[in-house]
C-alpha positions as CSV (number, residue, x, y, z in Angstrom):
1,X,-1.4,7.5,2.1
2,X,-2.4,11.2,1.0
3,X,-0.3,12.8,-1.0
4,X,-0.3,16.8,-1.4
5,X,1.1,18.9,-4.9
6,X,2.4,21.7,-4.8
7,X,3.8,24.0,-7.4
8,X,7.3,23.0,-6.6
9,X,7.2,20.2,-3.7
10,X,5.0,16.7,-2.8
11,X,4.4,15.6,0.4
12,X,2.6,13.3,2.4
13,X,0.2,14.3,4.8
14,X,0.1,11.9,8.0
15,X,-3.4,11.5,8.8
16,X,-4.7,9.9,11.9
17,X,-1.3,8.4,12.2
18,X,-1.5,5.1,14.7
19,X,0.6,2.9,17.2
20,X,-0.1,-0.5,17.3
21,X,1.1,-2.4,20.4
22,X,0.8,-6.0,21.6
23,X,0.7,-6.8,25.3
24,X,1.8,-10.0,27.2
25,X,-2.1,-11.7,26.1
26,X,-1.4,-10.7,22.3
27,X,-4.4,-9.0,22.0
28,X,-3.0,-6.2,19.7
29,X,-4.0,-2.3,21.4
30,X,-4.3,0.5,18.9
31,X,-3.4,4.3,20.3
32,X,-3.6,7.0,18.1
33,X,-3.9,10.7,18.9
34,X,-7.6,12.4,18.6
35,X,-6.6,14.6,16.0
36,X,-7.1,13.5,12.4
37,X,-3.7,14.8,10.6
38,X,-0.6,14.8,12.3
39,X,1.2,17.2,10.0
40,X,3.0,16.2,6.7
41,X,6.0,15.3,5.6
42,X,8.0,16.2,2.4
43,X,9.0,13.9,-0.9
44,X,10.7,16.5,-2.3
45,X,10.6,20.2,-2.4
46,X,12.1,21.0,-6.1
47,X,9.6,18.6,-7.7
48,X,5.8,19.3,-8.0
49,X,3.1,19.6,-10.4
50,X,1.9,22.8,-11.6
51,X,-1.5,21.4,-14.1
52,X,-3.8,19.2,-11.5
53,X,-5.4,17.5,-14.8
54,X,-1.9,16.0,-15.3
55,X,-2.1,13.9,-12.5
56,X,-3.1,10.3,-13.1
57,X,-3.1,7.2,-10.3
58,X,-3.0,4.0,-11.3
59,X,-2.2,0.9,-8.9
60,X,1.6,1.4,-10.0
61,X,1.6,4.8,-8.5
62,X,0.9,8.2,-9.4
63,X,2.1,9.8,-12.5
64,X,2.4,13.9,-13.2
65,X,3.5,16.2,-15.2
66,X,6.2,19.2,-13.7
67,X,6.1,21.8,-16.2
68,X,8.6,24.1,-14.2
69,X,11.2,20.9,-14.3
70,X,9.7,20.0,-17.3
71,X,9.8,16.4,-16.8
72,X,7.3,13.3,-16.3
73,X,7.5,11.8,-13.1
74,X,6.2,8.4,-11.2
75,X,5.5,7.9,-7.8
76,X,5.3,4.6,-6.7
77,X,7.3,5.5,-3.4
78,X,9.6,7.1,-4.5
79,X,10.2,10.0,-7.6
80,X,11.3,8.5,-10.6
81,X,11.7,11.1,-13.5
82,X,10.9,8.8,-16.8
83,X,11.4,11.1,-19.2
84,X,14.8,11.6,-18.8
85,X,15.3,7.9,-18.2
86,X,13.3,6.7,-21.1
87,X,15.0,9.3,-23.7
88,X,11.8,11.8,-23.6
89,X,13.9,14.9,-22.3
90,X,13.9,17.1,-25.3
91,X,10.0,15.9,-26.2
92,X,9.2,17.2,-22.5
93,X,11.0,20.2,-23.3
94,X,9.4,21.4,-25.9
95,X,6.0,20.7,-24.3
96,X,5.5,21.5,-20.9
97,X,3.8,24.8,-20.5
98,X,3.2,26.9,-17.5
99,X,-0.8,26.9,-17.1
100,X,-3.6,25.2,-16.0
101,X,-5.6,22.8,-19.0
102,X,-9.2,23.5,-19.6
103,X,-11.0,21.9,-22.0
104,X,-12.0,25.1,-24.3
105,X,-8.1,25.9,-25.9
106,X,-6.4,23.3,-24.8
107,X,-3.7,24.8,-23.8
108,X,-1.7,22.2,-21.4
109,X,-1.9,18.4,-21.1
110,X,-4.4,16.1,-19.6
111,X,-3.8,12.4,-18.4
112,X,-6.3,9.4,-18.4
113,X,-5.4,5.5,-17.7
114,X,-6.2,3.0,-20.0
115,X,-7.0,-0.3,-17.4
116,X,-7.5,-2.5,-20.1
117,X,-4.7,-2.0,-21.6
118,X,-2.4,-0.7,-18.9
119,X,-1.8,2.6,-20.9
120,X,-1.1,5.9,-19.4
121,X,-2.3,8.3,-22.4
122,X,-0.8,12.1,-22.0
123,X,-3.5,14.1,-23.9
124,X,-1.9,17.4,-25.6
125,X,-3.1,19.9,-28.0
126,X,-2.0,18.1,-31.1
127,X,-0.8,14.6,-30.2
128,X,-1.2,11.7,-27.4
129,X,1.8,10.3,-25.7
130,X,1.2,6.7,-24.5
131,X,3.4,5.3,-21.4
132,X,2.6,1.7,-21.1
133,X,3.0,0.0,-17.6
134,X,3.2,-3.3,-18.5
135,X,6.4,-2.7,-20.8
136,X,7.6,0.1,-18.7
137,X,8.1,2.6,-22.0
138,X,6.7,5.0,-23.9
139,X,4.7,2.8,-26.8
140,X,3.6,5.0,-29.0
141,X,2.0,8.5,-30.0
142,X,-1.9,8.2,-31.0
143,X,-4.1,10.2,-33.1
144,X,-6.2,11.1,-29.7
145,X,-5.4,15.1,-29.4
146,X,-7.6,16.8,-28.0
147,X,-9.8,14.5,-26.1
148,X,-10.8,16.2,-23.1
149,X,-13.0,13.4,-21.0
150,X,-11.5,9.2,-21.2
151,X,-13.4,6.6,-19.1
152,X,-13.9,3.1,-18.9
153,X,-17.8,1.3,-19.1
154,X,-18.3,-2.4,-19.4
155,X,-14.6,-3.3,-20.3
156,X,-14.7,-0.8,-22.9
157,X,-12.3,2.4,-23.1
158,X,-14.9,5.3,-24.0
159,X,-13.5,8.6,-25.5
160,X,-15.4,11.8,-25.7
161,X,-15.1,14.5,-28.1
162,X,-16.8,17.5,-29.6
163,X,-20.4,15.6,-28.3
164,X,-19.3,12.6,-29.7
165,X,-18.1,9.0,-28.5
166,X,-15.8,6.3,-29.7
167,X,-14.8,3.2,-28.3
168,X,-11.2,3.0,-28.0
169,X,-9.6,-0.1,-30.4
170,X,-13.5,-0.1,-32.4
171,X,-14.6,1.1,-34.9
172,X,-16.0,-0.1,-38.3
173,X,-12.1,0.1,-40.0
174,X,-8.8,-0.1,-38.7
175,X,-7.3,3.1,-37.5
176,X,-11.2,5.0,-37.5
177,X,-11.4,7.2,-34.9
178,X,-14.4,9.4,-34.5
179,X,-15.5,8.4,-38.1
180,X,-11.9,9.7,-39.4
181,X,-9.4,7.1,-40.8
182,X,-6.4,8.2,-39.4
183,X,-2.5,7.0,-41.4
184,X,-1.0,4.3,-39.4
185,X,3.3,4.0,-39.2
186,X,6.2,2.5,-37.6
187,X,9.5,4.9,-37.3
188,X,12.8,2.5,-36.4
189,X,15.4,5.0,-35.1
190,X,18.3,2.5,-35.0
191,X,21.9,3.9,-33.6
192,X,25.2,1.8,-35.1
193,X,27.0,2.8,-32.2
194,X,25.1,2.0,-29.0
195,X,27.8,3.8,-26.2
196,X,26.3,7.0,-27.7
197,X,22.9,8.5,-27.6
């Protein structure tokens, strides 16, 4: 499938769209039309993504940023708004901006997949939200801001920064990170009375 954003709407564009039919000898006859696309056909018009570099796919689905909703979504299907069913409404709040990211001010958020370890890393300004797939929940926030350019070589998650690479989980010491030890913690939030938020 391809599927188009738009500010405020996703849809699927039905390309070279095809009928398969299976006469009495059951050798299967394809007919399709001799234009490519068909037309397209809307997911949703109220939810789209604004930032292109906050797109990620991933063989789950797609993930994106809608900063006019200001929410995280997945498609896998169908929309599934994760932020406000995994408690990070008032995070997404407070961080989705109206603008494109570039690389020189960072001024938005951009999104690389971790294969190796089935991470979905939100890069902002001034922190790193990771979604991980296998657990299906936000894990954790990493010291990663600003990290314009993730990819993977040899089973290895490579990040790039200010002319410089480091190998995700390396490093000489625990918690380096571009030759930096960064302060390592675990925050329990821990609610007495679980029918309430």
């Amino acid at each position: 499938n391809i599927v188009a954003f738009q500010n405020k709407g996703i849809s699927t564009v039905l390309f070279n769209s095809r009928v398969q039919i299976t006469p009495s000898d059951n050798i299967p006859i394809e007919i399709a039309n001799s234009g490519k696309v068909d037309g397209y056909r809307y997911i949703s018009d109220k939810v789209g993504c604004f930032n292109k570099y906050s797109i990620c796919e991933s063989p789950n689905g797609i993930y994106f940023i809608d900063d006019y909703n200001k929410s995280l979504y997945a498609f896998n299907g169908e929309l599934n708004n994760i932020s406000d069913y995994k408690g990070f409404h008032s995070f997404m709040r407070n961080n989705c901006k109206l603008s494109i990211w570039n690389p020189t001010d960072f001024n938005n958020v951009v999104t690389y997949r971790d294969p190796i370890n089935s991470e979905i890393m939100f890069i902002y300004n001034d922190k790193c939200l990771v979604y991980n797939e296998t657990l299906g929940e936000f894990s954790s926030f990493y010291s990663y801001d600003k990290v314009p350019f993730v990819f993977t070589l040899n089973d290895n998650v490579i990040l790039a920064k200010d002319g410089k690479l480091h190998i995700k989980n390396g490093g000489d010491t625990y918690g380096e990170f571009f030759g930096k030890t960064e302060d390592s913690y675990v925050e329990y939030i821990v609610n007495d009375n679980p029918t309430y938020d």
